[in-house]
C-alpha positions in Angstrom: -155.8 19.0 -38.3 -152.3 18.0 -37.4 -151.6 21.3 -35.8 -154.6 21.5 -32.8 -152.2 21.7 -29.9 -150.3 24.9 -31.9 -152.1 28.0 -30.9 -151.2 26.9 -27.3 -147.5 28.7 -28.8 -149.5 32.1 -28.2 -149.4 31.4 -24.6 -145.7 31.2 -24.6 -144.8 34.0 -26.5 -145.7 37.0 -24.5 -145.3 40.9 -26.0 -142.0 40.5 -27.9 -142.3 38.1 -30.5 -144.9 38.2 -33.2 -147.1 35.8 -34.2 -149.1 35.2 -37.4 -151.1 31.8 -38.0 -154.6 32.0 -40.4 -157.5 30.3 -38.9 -157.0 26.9 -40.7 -153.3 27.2 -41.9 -150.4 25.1 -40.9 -147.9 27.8 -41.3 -146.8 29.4 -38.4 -144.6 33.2 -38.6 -142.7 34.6 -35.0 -140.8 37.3 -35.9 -138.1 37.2 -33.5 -135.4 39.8 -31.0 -132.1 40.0 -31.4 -131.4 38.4 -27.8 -130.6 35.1 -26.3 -134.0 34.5 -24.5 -135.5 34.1 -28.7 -133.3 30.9 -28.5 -135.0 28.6 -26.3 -138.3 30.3 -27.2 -137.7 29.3 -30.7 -136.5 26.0 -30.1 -140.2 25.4 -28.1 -142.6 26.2 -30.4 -140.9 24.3 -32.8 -140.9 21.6 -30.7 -144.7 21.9 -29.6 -145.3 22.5 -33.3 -142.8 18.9 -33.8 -145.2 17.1 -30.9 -148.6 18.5 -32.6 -147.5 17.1 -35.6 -147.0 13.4 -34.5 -143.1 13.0 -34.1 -141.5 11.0 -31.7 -139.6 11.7 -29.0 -136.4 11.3 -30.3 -136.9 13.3 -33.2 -138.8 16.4 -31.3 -135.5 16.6 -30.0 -133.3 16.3 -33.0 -135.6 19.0 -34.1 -135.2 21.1 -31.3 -131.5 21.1 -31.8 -131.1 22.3 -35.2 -133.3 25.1 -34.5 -131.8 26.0 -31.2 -128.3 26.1 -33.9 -130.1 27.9 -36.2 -131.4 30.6 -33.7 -128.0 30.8 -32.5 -126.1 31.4 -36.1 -128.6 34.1 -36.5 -128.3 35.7 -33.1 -124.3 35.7 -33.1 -123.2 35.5 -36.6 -126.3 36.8 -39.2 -127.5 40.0 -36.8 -124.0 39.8 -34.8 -126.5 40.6 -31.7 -127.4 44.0 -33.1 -131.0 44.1 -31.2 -132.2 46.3 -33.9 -131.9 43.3 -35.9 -135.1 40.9 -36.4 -134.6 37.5 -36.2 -137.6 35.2 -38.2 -138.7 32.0 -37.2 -141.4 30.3 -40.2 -143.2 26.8 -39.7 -144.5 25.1 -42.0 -146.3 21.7 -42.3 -147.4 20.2 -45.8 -149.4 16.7 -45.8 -145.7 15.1 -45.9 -142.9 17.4 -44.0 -142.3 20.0 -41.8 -140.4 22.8 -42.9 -138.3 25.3 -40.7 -136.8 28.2 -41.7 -134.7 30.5 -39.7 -134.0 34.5 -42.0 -131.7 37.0 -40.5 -130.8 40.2 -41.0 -127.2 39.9 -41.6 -125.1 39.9 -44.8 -125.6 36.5 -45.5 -122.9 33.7 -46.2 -122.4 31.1 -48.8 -122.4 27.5 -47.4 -119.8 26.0 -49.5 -117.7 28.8 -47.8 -118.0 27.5 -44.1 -115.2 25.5 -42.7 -115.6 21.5 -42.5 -116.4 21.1 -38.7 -114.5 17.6 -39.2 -111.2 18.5 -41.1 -108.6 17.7 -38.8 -107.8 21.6 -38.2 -110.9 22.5 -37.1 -111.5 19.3 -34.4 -110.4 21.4 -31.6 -112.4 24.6 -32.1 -115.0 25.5 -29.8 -117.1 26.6 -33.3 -118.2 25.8 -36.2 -120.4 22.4 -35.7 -124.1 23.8 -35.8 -124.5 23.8 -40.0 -123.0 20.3 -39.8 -125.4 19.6 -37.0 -128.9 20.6 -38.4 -127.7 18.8 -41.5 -127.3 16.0 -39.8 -130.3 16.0 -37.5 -132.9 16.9 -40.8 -133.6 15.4 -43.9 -132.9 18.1 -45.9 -130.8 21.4 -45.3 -130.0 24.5 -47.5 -129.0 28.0 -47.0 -130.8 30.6 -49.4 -130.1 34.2 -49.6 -133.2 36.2 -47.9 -135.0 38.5 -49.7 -134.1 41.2 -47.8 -130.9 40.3 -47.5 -129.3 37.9 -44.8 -129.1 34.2 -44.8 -132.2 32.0 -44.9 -131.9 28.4 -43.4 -134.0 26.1 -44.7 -134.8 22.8 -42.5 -137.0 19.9 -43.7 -137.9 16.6 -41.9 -140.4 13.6 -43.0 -143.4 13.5 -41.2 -143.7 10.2 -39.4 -146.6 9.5 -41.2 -145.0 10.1 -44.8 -141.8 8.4 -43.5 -144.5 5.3 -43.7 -146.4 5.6 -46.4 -148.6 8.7 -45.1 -150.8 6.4 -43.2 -152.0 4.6 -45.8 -152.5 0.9 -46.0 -149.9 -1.5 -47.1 -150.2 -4.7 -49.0 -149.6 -7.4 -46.6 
């Protein structure tokens, strides 16, 4: 199983968050505070999850990034750092990708509504760069409205292993 290093993650997450992972699955739930420290603890397990799964260095990292960006829009800008606000973290990995998606509570936002980090008015701002960011460090990128309400990112990369043919043998 690709995930055998994942239930390690338990050992990280302490009292706060929540965890939910069936015996055999590969989908991993933390439900998630409202507070700064759920950043970096996000952007580990993902990454553990993101070693476990056979990724290289480089892109463990690129992966670590757009969740750390994802955390973050949901801390600041989704729950607006209302700590009665939940912030949810879901893994998930299918024979081919890994999936991450990051659900706040907020009021949710409409992508095509988000200023172009790159327009030359926006250059200088101090803002505004972690969409462009995880779509740029992922394969695939989407925001969805959550079923409760809020916004829903939705991150996919290739697993190495898929990226070259799933491991199976090539014609020579």
């Amino acid at each position: 199983m690709r995930l055998r290093g994942v239930l390690r993650i338990q050992a990280l997450l302490g009292s706060t968050p929540r965890l939910r992972m069936a015996a055999n699955s590969q989908r991993v739930e933390v439900t998630l505070e409202t507070l700064l420290e759920s950043v970096d603890l996000a952007e580990s397990i993902v990454m553990r999850i993101a070693e476990a799964s056979g990724f290289s260095e480089e892109d463990i990292h690129k992966i670590g990034m757009a969740v750390r960006e994802g955390v973050i829009n949901a801390y600041n800008y989704g729950n607006q750092q209302n700590r009665d606000k939940k912030i949810g973290l879901t893994v998930e990995i299918s024979p081919e990708t890994m999936t991450v998606r990051v659900l706040d509570q907020g009021k949710g936002f409409e992508l095509h509504e988000v200023p172009d980090p790159l327009a030359e008015e926006n250059l200088l701002r101090t803002s505004g760069r972690g969409l462009f960011l995880m779509r740029a460090f992922m394969d695939e990128f989407s925001v969805r409205p959550g079923q409760g309400g809020g916004a829903e990112l939705v991150m996919v990369k290739k697993l190495p292993d898929a990226v070259s043919g799933n491991g199976a043998s090539q014609p020579e």
